[in-house]
C-alpha positions in Angstrom: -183.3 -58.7 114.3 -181.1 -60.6 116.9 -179.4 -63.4 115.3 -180.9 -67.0 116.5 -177.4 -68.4 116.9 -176.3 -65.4 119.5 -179.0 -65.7 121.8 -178.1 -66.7 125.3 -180.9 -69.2 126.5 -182.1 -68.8 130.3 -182.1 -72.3 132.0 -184.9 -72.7 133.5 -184.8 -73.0 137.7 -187.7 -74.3 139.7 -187.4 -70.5 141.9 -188.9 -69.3 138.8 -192.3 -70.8 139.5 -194.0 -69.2 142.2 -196.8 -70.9 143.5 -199.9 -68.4 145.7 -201.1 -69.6 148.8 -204.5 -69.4 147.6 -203.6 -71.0 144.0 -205.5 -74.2 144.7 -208.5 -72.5 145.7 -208.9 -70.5 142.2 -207.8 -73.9 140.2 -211.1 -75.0 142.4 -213.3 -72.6 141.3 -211.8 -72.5 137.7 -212.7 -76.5 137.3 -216.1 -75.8 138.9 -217.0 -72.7 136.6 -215.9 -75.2 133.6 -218.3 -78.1 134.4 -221.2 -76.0 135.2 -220.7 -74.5 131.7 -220.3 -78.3 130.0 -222.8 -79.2 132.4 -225.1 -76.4 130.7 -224.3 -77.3 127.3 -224.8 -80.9 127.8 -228.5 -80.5 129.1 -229.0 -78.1 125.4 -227.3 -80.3 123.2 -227.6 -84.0 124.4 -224.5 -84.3 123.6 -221.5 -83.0 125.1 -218.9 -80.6 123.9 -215.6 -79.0 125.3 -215.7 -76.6 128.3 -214.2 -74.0 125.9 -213.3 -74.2 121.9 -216.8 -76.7 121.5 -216.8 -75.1 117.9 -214.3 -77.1 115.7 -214.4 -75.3 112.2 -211.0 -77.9 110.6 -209.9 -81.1 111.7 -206.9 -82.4 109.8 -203.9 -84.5 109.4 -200.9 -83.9 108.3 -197.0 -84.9 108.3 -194.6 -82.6 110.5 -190.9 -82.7 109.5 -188.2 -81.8 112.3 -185.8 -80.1 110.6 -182.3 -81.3 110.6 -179.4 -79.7 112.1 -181.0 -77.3 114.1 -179.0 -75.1 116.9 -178.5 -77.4 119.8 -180.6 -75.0 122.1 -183.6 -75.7 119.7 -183.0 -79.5 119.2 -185.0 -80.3 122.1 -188.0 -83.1 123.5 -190.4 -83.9 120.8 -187.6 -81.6 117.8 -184.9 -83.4 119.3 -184.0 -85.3 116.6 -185.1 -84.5 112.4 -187.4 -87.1 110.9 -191.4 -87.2 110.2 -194.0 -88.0 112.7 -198.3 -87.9 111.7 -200.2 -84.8 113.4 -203.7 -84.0 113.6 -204.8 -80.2 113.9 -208.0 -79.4 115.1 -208.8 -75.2 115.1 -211.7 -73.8 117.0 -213.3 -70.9 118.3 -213.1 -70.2 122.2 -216.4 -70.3 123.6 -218.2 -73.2 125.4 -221.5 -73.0 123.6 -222.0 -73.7 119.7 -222.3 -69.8 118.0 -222.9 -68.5 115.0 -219.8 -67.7 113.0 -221.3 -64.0 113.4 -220.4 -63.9 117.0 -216.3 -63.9 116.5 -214.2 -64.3 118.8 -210.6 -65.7 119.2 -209.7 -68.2 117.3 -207.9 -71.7 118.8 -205.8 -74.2 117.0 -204.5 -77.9 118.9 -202.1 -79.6 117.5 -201.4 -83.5 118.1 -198.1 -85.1 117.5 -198.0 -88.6 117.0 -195.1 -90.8 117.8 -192.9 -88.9 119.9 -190.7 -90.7 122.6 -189.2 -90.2 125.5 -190.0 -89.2 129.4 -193.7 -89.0 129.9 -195.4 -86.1 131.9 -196.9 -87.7 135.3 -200.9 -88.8 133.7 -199.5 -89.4 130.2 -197.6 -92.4 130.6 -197.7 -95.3 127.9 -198.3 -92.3 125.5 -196.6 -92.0 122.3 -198.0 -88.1 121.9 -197.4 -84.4 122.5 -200.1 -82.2 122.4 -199.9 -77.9 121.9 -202.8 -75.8 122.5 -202.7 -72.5 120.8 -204.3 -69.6 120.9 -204.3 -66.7 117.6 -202.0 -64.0 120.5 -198.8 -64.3 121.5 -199.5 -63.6 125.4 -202.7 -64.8 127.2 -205.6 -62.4 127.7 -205.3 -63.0 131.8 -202.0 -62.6 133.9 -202.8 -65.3 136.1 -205.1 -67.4 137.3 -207.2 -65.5 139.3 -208.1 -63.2 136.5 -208.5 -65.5 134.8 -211.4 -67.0 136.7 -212.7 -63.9 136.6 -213.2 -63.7 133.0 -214.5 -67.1 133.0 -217.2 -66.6 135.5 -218.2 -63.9 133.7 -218.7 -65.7 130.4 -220.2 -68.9 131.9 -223.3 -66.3 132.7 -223.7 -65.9 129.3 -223.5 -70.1 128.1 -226.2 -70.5 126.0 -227.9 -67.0 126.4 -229.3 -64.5 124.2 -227.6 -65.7 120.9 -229.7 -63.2 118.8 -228.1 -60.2 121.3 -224.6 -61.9 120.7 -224.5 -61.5 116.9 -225.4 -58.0 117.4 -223.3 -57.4 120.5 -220.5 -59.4 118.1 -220.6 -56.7 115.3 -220.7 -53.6 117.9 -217.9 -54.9 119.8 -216.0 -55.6 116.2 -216.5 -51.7 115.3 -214.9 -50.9 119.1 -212.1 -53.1 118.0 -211.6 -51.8 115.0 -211.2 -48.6 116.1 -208.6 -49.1 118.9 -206.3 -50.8 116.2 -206.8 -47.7 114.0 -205.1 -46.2 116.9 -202.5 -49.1 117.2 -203.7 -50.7 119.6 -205.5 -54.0 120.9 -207.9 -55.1 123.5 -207.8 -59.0 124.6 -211.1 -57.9 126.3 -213.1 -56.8 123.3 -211.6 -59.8 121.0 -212.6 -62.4 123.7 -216.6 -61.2 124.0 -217.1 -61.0 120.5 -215.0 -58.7 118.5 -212.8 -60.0 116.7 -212.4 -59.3 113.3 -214.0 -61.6 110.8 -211.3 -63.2 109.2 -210.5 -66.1 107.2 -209.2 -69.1 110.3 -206.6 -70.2 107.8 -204.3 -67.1 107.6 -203.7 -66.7 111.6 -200.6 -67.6 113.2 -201.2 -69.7 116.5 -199.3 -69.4 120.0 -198.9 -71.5 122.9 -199.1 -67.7 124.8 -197.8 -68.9 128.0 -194.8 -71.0 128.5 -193.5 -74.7 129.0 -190.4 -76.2 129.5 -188.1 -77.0 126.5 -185.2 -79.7 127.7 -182.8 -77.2 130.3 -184.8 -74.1 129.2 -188.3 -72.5 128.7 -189.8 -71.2 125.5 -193.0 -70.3 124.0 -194.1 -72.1 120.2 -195.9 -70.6 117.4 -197.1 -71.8 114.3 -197.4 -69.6 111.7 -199.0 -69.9 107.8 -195.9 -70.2 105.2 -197.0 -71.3 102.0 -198.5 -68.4 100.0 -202.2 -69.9 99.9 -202.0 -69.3 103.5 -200.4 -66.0 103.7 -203.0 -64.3 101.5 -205.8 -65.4 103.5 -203.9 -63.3 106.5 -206.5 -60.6 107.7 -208.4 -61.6 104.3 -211.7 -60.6 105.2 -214.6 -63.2 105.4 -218.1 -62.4 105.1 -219.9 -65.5 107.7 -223.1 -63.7 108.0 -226.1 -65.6 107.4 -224.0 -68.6 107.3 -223.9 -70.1 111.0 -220.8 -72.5 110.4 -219.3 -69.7 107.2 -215.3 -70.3 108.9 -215.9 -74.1 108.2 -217.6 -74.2 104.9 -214.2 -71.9 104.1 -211.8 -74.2 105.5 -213.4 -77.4 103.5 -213.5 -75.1 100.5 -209.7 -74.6 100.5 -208.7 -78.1 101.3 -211.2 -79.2 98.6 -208.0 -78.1 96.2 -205.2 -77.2 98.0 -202.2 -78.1 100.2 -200.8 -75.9 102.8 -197.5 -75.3 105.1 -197.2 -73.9 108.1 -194.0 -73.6 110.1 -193.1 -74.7 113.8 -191.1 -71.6 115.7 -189.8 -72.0 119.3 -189.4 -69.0 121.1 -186.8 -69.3 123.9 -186.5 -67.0 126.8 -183.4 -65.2 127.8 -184.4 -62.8 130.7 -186.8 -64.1 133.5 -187.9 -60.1 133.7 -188.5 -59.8 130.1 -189.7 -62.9 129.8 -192.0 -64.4 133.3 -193.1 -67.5 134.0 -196.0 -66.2 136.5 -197.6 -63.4 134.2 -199.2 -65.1 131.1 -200.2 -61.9 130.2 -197.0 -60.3 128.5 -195.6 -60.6 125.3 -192.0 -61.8 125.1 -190.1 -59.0 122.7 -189.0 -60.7 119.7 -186.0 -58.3 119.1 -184.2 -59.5 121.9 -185.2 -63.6 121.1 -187.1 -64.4 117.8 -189.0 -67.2 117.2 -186.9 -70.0 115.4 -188.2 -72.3 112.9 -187.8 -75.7 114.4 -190.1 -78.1 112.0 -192.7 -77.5 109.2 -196.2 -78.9 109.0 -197.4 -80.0 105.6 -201.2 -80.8 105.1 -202.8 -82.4 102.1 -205.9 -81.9 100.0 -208.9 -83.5 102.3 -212.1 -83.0 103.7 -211.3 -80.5 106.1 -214.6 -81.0 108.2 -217.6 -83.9 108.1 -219.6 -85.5 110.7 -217.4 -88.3 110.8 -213.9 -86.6 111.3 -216.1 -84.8 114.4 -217.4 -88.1 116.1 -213.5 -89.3 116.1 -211.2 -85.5 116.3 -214.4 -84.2 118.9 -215.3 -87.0 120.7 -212.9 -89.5 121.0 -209.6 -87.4 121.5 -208.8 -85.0 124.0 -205.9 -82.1 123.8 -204.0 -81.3 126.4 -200.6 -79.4 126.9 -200.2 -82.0 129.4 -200.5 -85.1 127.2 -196.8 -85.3 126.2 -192.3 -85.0 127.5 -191.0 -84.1 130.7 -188.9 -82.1 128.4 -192.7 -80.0 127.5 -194.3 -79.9 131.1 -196.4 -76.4 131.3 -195.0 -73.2 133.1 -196.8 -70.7 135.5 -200.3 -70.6 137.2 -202.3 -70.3 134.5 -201.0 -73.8 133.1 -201.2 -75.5 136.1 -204.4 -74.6 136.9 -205.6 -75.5 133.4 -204.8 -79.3 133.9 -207.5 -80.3 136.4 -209.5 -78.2 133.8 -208.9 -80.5 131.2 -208.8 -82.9 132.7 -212.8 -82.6 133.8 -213.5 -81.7 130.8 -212.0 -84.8 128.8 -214.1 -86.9 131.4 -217.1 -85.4 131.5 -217.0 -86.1 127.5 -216.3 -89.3 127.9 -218.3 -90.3 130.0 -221.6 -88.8 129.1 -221.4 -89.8 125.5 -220.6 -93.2 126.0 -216.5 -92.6 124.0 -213.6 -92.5 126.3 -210.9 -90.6 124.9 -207.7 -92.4 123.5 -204.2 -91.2 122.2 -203.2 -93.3 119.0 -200.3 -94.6 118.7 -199.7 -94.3 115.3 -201.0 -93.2 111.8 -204.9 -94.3 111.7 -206.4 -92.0 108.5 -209.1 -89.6 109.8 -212.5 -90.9 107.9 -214.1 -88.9 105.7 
């Protein structure tokens, strides 16, 4: 494993950004294949719900701790300096309609920093926050925006479909899956329709998957379960059938008891080849820059899930990679083409059920 304090950081140039000619057009189509899914799921539900990751299954505060003396290359933006600052985690599932647990799919987590100053991203001003929104891979399942769209359209067809044929679509596709990591492999593809493997939420590790800007460089974040509650539940198998909301009832069981720690690990890139902006789609090789532990989340005992914590976590706050620092503005196509998405979608909410979103400014507990 390379050492952490030998790595070479690449400083990030704005040449590294290449923008299509036709990039504005997708983002277009991308915002407009979002609404008409919320649009869907608002006429369902009478309520509305996010574009994509509608499902929450923890929502959660916590305390992150910077860590003190890190590296200078790592003590950047929001881990530029050690103290304490209150976060609230909310994880998810990744389609736009609310599913069964028995139809799995990827798995989402947002994290919300509270308190964190410094130069605001252009829409976030007057903010005190810095949001990350993770996925459970360390690259994105699309290359750029285009595809993207593509996969999108495609599962928009499906909002609010057939959810009998889904569970049972969900458990073929897991048995496909299955059976290309026998072989050592992995397919985005099958994960994202409905096969992943029905684990327990708590024992994934989370990644940004495409870049962002950390101070003079670029990096990718993880975080990843430390404390050994949370590292047993890794690939621990959960049985959710015949229980629709089975990943939530397990996170509320845990936190019934127990604390948990995850850590905060920035990835920073060193070769723009190795490493590109433009395709979200690869994996940055960890062998040639690992992921260094830059702060530690520590979560409480709590109710990890009620109808309260929903009407504030679900309703009244949005997360965005593009709510926070200069020092954090997102990378590549995919991320720019995203914030119009979220954009829309943190409106529409708003709007239709009568709560426009907010970014505290400090501590305020989470109800019960």
């Amino acid at each position: 494993m390379t050492d952490p304090l030998s790595i070479q950081p690449l400083r990030f140039e704005p040449s590294f950004e290449q923008i299509p000619d036709d990039e504005a057009e997708t983002t277009r189509e991308l915002v407009e294949t979002l609404h008409s899914i919320i649009e869907t799921t608002y006429k369902d539900y009478g309520h509305a719900v996010r574009s994509v990751h509608a499902k929450s299954h923890g929502l959660l505060q916590g305390e992150l701790t910077v860590l003190d003396n890190l590296p200078p290359a790592y003590a950047q933006g929001a881990f530029a300096r050690a103290g304490k600052l209150p976060v609230v985690l909310r994880f998810s599932t990744n389609p736009g309609d609310i599913l069964d647990d028995s139809v799995s799919t990827p798995r989402g987590l947002a994290v919300k920093i509270i308190g964190v100053e410094g130069e605001r991203l252009p829409g976030s001003e007057g903010a005190v926050t810095q949001d990350f929104v993770m996925q459970n891979a360390p690259a994105f399942g699309a290359a750029t925006p285009k595809k993207f769209l593509s996969t999108l359209k495609m599962l928009a067809k499906t909002t609010d479909k057939a959810h009998g044929m889904k569970k049972a679509l969900s458990a073929v596709l897991r048995g496909a899956e299955s059976a290309v990591e026998a072989l050592g492999g992995e397919s985005a593809t099958l994960k994202s329709l409905g096969g992943h493997p029905e684990t327990h939420i708590l024992g994934e590790s989370f990644y940004t998957s495409v870049p962002f800007l950390y101070g003079p460089y670029y990096a990718k974040l993880s975080i990843a379960p430390v404390s050994p509650n949370l590292t047993a539940l890794t690939d621990a198998p959960l049985n959710v059938n015949g229980k629709p909301n089975g990943l939530r009832e397990a996170v509320n069981e845990f936190f019934a008891t127990e604390s948990a720690q995850w850590e905060v690990r920035i990835q920073l890139a060193t070769d723009l080849e190795k490493m590109p902006i433009e395709d979200a789609s690869v994996k940055w090789p960890e062998d040639e820059s690992p992921y260094v532990t830059v702060a530690r989340i520590d979560v409480a005992p709590q109710p990890a899930w009620t109808e309260a914590r929903a009407g504030v976590v679900d309703d009244q706050l949005a997360f965005s990679p593009w709510h926070g620092l200069s020092a954090h503005r997102p990378l590549g196509g995919v991320m720019r083409s995203r914030k119009p998405a979220y954009e829309m979608s943190a409106g529409f909410r708003g709007q239709h059920n009568g709560c426009p979103m907010h970014e505290p400014r400090g501590f305020e507990k989470l109800p019960d």
